[in-house]
C-alpha positions in Angstrom: -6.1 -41.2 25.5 -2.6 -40.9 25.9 -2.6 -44.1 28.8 -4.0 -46.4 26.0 -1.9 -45.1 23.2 1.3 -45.5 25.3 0.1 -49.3 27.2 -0.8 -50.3 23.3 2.9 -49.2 22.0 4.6 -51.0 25.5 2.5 -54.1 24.4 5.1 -54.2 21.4 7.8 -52.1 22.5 9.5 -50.6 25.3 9.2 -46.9 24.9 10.0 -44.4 27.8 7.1 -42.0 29.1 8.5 -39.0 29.2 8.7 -39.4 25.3 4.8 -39.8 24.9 4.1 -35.5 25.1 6.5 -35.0 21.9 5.0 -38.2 20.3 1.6 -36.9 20.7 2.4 -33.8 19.0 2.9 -36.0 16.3 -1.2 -37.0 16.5 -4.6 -35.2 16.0 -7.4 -35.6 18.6 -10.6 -36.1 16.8 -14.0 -36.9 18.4 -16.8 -38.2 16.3 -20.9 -39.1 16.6 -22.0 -42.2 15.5 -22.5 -42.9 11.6 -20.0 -39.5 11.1 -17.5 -40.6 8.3 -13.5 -40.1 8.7 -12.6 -41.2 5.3 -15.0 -40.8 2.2 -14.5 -42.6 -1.1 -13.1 -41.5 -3.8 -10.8 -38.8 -1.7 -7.0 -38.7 -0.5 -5.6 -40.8 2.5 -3.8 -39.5 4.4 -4.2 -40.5 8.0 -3.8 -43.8 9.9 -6.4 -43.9 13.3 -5.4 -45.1 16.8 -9.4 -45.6 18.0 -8.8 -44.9 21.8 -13.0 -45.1 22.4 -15.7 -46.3 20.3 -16.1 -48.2 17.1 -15.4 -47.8 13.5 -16.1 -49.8 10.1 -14.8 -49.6 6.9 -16.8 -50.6 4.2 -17.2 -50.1 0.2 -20.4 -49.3 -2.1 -20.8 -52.6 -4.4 -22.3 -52.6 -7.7 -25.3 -52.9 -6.8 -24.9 -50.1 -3.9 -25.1 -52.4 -1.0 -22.6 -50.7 1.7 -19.9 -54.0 2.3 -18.0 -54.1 5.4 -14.8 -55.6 5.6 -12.7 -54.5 8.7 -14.0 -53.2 12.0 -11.8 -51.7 15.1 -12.6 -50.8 18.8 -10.8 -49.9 21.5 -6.4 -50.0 21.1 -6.8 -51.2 17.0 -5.6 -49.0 14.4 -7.1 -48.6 11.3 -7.2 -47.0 7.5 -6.4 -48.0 3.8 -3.0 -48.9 4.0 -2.6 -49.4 0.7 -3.9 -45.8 -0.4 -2.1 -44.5 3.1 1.1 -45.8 2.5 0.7 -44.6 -1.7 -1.0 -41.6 -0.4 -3.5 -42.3 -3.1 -7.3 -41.7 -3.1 -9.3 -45.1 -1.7 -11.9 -47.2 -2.7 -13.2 -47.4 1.3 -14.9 -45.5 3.6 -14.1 -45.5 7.6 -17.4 -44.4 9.5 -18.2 -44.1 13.1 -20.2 -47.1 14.2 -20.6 -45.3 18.4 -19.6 -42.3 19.2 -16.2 -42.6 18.7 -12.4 -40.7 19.8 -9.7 -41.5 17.4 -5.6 -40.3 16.7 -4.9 -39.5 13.5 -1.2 -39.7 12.3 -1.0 -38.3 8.8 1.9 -39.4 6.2 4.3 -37.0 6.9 4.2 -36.8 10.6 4.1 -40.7 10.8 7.5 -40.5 8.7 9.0 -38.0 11.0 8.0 -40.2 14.3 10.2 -42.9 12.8 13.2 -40.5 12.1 12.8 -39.4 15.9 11.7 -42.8 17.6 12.7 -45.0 15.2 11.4 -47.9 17.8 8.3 -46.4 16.4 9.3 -48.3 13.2 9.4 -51.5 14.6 5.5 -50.7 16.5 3.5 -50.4 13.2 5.6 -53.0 11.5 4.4 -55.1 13.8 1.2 -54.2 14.1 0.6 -54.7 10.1 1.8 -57.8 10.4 -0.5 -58.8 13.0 -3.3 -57.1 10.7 -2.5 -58.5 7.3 -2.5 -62.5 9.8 -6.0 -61.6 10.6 -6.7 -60.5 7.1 -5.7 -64.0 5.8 -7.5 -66.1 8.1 -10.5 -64.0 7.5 -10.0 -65.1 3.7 -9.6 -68.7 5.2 -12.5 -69.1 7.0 -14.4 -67.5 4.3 -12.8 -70.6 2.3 -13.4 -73.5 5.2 -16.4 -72.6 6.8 -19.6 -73.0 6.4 -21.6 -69.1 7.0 -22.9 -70.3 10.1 -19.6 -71.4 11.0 -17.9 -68.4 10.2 -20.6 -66.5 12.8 -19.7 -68.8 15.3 -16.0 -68.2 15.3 -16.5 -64.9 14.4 -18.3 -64.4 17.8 -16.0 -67.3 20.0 -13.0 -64.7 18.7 -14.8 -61.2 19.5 -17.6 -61.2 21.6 -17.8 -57.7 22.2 -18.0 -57.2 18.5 -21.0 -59.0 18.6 -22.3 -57.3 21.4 -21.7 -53.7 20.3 -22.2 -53.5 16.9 -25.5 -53.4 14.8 -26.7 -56.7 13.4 -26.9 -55.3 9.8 -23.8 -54.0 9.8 -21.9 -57.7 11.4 -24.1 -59.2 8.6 -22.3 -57.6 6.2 -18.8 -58.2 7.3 -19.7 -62.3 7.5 -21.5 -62.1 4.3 -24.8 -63.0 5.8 -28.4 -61.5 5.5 -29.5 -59.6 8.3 -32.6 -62.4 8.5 -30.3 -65.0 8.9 -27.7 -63.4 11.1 -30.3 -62.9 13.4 -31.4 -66.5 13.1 -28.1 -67.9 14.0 -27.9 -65.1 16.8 -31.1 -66.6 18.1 -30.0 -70.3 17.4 -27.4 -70.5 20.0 -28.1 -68.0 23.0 
């Protein structure tokens, strides 16, 4: 785990490896089974996740109780509510375990008092929530220019192993598709 955490950081930065024991002091180790939740609704967030194996979801509980999911991450992504992390307010999501799954959790304060000692740190996650919130807008954009088989299509020209690894009613939700007709298109074009 510390390999990918350390390649993922020189993908962005340069940052010596005799520095990566003290910075993973800074992190948690936490293993999890498939469907166990990390973050529930309704409660505090205080942790941001470096998913070093495995596969999460977040996902809220709409009116009618449907679960929704709107962000998944595998292997080298990171991933929470940064708007309730960076408040440290309660959230309106949960993160579950779609595999069994190995995750880094970095709460608040020790992410702030990475950036006072490696303040190339800093620069890392600024970085990297850029390159998340560019993904979230052209996620809104295809919703917006695309047709929903479309948006299955690109989805799965963009990240085959999402398609490959994660369960069909759980992709439907993230495209905004029914299960039925997921699994139509899937069947369409193999």
């Amino acid at each position: 785990m510390k390999e990918e955490l350390y390649n993922h950081f020189n993908k962005f930065i340069s940052l010596d490896k005799k520095d990566m024991p003290k910075i993973l002091s800074y992190f948690e180790h936490k293993t999890l089974k498939k469907k166990e939740i990390l973050l529930e609704i309704g409660k505090k967030c205080t942790s941001n996740y470096f998913i070093a194996k495995g596969c999460i979801h977040m996902f809220f509980v709409n009116e009618k109780g449907t679960e929704q999911t709107i962000q998944f991450a595998i292997e080298n992504w990171w991933l929470t509510d940064y708007l309730a992390f960076e408040q440290q307010s309660t959230t309106d999501f949960c993160i579950q375990a779609v595999e069994n799954s190995e995750v880094l959790a970095i709460d608040y304060r020790n992410q702030q008092e990475l950036f006072a000692v490696f303040p190339k740190l800093e620069t890392y996650f600024r970085i990297v929530y850029q390159k998340s919130y560019g993904a979230s807008l052209m996620r809104v954009k295809y919703m917006f220019d695309y047709s929903k088989e479309e948006i299955f299509f690109e989805f799965r020209r963009q990240f085959p192993d999402f398609v490959k690894r994660v369960p069909q009613y759980l992709l439907a939700t993230y495209l905004g598709l029914t299960p039925e007709y997921l699994s139509q298109l899937i069947n369409k074009r193999t």
